[in-house]
N, C-alpha and C positions, 0 to 999 in steps of 0.2 A: 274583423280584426282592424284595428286601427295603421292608418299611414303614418310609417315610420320617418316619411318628411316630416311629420309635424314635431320628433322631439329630438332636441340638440344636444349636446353636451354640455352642460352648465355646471359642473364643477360636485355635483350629488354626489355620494357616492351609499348612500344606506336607505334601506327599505321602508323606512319611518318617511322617506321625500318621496318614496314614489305615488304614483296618484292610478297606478292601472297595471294590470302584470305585461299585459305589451307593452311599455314604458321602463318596468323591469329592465325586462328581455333587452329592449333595447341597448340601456345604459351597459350591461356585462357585457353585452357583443361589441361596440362601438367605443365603451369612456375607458380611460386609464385610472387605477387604482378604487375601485369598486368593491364595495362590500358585502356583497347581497347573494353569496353561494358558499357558506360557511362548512360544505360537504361537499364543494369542488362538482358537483354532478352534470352543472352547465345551466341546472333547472334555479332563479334566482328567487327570493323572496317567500320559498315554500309553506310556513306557516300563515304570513300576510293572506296570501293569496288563496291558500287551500289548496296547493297544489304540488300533497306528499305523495 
């Protein structure tokens, strides 16, 4: 799993920016106004990633 030091908050907020699902992850736990959990489940990004 990748170190979550390495990604910041930069202002993303949709799964077409993200570049890895721990990068996801990150962005929903950590940035303000984020798009990427359209069913609220906590899990972001799930068709991108394959992970329904």
């Amino acid at each position: 799993m990748a170190n979550a030091s390495q990604f910041r908050c930069d202002g993303r907020q949709h799964c077409s920016e993200m570049n890895s699902y721990e990068e996801a992850v990150f962005f929903l736990r950590n940035c303000p106004d984020t798009k990427m959990d359209g069913d609220g489940d906590g899990v972001p990004c799930e068709r991108q990633f394959n992970r329904v």
